[in-house]
N, C-alpha and C positions, 0 to 999 in steps of 0.2 A: 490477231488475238488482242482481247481489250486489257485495259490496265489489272483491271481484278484478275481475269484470266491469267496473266502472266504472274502477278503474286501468289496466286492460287497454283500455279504449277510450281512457282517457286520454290512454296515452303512446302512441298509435297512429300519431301523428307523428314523435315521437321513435323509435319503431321502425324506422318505415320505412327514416327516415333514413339510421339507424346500422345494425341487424343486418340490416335486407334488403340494404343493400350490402356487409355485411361477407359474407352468407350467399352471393350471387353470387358477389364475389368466388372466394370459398374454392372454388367448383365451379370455376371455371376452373384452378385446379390441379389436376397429379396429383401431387405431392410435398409434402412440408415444406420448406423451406428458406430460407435470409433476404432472397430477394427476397418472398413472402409473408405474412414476419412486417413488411416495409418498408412493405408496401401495407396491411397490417390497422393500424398507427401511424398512415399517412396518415388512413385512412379515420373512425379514432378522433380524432385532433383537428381535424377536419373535422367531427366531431357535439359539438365543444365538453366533451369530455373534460380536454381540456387538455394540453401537450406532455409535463412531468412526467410526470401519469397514464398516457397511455397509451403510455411509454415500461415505465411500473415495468409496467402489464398486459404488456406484451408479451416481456418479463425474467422474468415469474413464469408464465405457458404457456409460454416455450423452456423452464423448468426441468421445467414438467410434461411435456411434450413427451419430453422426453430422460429421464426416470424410468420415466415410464409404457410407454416404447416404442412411441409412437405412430406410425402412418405415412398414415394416412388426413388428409388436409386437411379433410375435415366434422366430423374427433372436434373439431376448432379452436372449432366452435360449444358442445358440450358445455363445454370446459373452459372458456371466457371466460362462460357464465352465472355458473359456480361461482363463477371468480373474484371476477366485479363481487360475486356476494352476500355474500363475504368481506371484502373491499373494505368496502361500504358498514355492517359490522357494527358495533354498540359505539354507545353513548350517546342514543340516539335517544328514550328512554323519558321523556315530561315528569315532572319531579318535582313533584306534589302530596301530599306527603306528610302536611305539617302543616295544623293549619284555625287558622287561614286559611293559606292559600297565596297569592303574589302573583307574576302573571306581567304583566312589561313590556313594551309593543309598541313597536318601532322600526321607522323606516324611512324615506325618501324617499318622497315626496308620488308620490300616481300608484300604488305595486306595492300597492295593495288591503288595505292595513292596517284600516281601519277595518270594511270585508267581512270580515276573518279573525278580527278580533276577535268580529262578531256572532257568524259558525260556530264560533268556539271554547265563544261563550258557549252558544250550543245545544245544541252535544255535551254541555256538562258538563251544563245542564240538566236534560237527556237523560236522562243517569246518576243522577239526583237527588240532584244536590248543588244549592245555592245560592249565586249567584253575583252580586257586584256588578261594572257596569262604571262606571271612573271617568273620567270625561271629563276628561281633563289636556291636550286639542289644545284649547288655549283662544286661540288663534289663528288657527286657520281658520274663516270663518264660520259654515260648513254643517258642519262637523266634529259639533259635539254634538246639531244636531236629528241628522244620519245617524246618530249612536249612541244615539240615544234611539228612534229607529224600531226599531233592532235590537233592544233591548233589549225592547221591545215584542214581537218576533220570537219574540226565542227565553225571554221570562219570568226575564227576569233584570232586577235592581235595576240605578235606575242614578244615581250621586250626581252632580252638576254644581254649576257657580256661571257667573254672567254670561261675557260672551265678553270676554278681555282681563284673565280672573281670572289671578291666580299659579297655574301648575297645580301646584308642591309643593304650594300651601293645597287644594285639591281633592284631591290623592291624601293628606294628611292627614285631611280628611273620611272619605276613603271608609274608609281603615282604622279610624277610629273606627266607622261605621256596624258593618261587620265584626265588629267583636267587639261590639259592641250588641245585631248581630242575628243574632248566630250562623253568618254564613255560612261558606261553604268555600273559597272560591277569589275574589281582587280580580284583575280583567283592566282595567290601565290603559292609554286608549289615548294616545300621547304625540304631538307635532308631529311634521309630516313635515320631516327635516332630513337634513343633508351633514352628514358628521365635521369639514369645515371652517369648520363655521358656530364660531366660539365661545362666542356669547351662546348659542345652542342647545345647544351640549354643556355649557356649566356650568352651563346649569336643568335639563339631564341628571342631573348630578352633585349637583344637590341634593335632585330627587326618588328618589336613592340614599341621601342619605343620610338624610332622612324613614324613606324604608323600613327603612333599619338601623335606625334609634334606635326606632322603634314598633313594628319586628315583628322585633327578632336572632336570634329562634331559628327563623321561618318558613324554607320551602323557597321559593326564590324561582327566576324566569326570565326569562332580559332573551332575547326573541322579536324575529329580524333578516329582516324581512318584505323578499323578493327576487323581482322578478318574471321568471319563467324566459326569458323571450324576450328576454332581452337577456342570453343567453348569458355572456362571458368575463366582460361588464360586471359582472356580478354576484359574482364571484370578487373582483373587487375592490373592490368595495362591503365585501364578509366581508372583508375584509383591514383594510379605512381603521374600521370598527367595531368587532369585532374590539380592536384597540389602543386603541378613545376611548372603547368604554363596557363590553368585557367582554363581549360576548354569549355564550348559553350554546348556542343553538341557533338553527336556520333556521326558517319559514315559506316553503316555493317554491310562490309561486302560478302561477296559469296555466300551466298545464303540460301542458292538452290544447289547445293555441292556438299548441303551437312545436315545430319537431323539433331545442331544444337542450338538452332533456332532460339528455343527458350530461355539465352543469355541475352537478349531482346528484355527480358521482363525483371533479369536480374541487375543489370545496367542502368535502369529507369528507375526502380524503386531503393535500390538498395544505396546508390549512390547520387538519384537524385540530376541525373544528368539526360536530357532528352537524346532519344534517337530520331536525326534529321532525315534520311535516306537510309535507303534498304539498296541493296544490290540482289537480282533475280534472276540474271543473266549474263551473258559475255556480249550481249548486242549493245548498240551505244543508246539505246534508247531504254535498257534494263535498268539501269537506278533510278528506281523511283523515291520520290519524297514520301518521308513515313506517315502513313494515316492508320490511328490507331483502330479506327472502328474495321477498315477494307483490311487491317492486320489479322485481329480477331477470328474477321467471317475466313479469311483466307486459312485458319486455324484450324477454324471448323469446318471448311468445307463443304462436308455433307449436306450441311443446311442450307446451301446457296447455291444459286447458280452460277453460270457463267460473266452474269452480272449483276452478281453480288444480290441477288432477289432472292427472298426467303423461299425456301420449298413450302414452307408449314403455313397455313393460313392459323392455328389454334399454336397455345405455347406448352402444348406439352410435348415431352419429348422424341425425339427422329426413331420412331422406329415401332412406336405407342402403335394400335388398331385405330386411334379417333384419329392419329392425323393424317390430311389428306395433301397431297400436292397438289400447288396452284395448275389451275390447269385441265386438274381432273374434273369427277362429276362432283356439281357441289351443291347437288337437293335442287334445284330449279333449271325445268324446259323453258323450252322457247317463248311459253303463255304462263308462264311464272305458276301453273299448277301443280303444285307439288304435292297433293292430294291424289292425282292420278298416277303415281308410279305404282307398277308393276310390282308383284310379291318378292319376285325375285331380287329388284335393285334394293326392297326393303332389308331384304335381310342379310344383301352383301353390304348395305351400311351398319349393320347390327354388328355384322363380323359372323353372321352366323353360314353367311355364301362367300364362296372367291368367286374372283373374275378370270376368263380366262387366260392373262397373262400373268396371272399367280399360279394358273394349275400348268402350265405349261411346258413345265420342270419335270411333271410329275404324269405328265400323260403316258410316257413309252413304259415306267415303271408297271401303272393301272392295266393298262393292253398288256403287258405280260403277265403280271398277275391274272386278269380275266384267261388269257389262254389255258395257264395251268388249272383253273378251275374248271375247262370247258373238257379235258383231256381227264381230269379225275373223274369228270361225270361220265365220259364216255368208257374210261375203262371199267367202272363201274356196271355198267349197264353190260358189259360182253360178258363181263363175269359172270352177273344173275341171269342174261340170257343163254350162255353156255350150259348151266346147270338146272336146265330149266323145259329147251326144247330140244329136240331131235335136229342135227343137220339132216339134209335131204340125201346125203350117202348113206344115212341109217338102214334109208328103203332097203338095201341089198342084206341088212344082217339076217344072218339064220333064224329062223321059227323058234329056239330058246332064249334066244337074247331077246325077240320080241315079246315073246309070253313072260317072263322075266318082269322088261320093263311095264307090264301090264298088270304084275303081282300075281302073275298066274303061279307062279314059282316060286 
């Protein structure tokens, strides 16, 4: 399965959620106007958009709306991919630029920190850089054997000290290893805490400033591990962090396990904070790095394929008679004479014929109906021939019944 494909299955909840209902909707109209832009808001912070968000969405399609001169209610579908992938552009790119690099993991106990850490270390592995992970959750029991598994996992170093160590002294370790042994990139993983713990945020602030004073000129990234099914919750999670330690970016895991996907678009604008990685699965190759545009199409679905290739050659809307999928017939044979089609392919581009994988649905229905007509004609006709001619047991009736039937009588 390619990387779109697994995002595309990922947010397959999230889709449903959000654009299959926004997409119905939009059929039940035949105009634009602001009871339909009322109900596409509704329907947006109902998929955990959030009220801001998909107030400014629906403020930025009226404007396109009214530029473009739009009058179809499906174009609605077209413009709000564009949007969201606009929306969600700008910062997303982790910076590892310098070696070593150091990226910080934060987060509440539970959204899958110490998993994202392994996949982070894998990918980079992947790539063939070298990676140390530093065990600084020196307070949860099972915290450093699960990072030492990983680490196992994905072939990355991993520095530690007893459980109940200082984790600044461990993430000093590990920057020394670092340039000891030439790695690329330190992935520390830190306790899981609340912005209101304060003994927790001032061992925060010290393995900050560890990191300033041994590595000032490193690229670094304080990673704010949110887990997507708790929707709003997590907007505000990036809000209380955010202020108490700086984060530079997101981590949203589980993301095919929830249709609130759309905290994705309240996280990015409302607070200004990029989402680095998406999580799409439990495999170790499922967290992918956030790309806004494979986000969108992944969104939208319908309109793409399995990699990520538009169905629609025209840009009017999925579901319109003029569009056609790539693929199909598209006005020119093999001698580029498009003058010689057949009446028939005329007028199934007209829309005035179907093909037969449109009628196909609809065949056993036709054959039954024909039947019933064929059985009304036929009892028809026994009727008017019953009253009409003699059976051949007549021969035997009596000489009145025949002089009778002759008007003799």
């Amino acid at each position: 399965m390619g990387i779109f494909a697994k995002i595309k299955e990922g947010l397959r909840k999230t889709r449903d959620a959000i654009v299959g209902r926004i997409d119905e909707m939009l059929r039940s109209f035949k105009k634009i106007d602001d009871e339909l832009f009322e109900e596409l808001e509704e329907l947006l912070v109902m998929g955990d958009v959030g009220i801001h968000t998909a107030e400014k969405i629906c403020d930025e399609l009226k404007e396109r709306v009214k530029k473009e001169g739009i009058e179809d209610p499906r174009e609605i579908h077209r413009l709000l991919s564009d949007v969201v992938s606009e929306m969600l552009r700008g910062g997303q790119e982790l910076d590892i630029s310098t070696k070593p690099s150091i990226i910080l993991v934060i987060g509440v106990n539970g959204v899958g920190k110490t998993t994202t850490i392994g996949k982070l270390a894998a990918s980079f592995t992947k790539q063939g850089k070298k990676v140390i992970l530093s065990a600084a959750d020196t307070f949860r029991a099972a915290a450093i054997d699960q990072l030492e598994i990983w680490a196992q996992r994905s072939g990355a170093d991993i520095i530690k000290q007893n459980e109940g160590s200082d984790p600044a002294a461990v993430v000093f370790d590990s920057i020394s290893a670092a340039k000891a042994r030439g790695s690329d990139i330190i992935i520390v993983d830190t306790a899981g805490r609340l912005h209101n713990k304060k003994n927790l945020m001032a061992e925060l602030e010290k393995i900050n400033r560890i990191i300033d004073r041994e590595l000032p000129d490193s690229a670094k990234e304080v990673l704010l591990v949110l887990d997507a099914t708790t929707g709003q919750n997590a907007v505000n999670q990036t809000k209380e962090f955010k202020t108490a330690a700086g984060i530079t970016g997101i981590v949203l895991t589980k993301l095919d396990g929830t249709a609130k996907g759309g905290v994705v678009l309240a996280i990015k604008e409302e607070l200004d904070v990029p989402v680095k990685y998406i999580g799409v699965g439990e495999q170790i190759d499922d967290l992918q790095p956030f790309d806004p545009e494979e986000f969108s199409k992944a969104l939208f679905a319908d309109d793409y394929d399995d990699n990520g290739n538009s169905l629609y050659e025209s840009d009017t809307a999925p579901g319109d008679t003029e569009d056609q999928p790539v693929g199909e017939i598209t006005g020119q044979n093999d001698n580029n004479d498009v003058d010689e089609e057949d009446e028939w392919l005329k007028s199934w581009r007209s829309g005035a014929a179907v093909s037969d994988d449109d009628t196909e649905d609809n065949t056993k229905e036709t054959v039954q109906e024909e039947k019933k007509e064929i059985k009304r004609e036929r009892k028809s006709a026994r009727q008017f021939n019953w009253t009409t001619e003699a059976d051949k047991e007549e021969d035997t009736d009596d000489e009145w019944l025949k002089s009778w039937r002759n008007g003799e009588n």
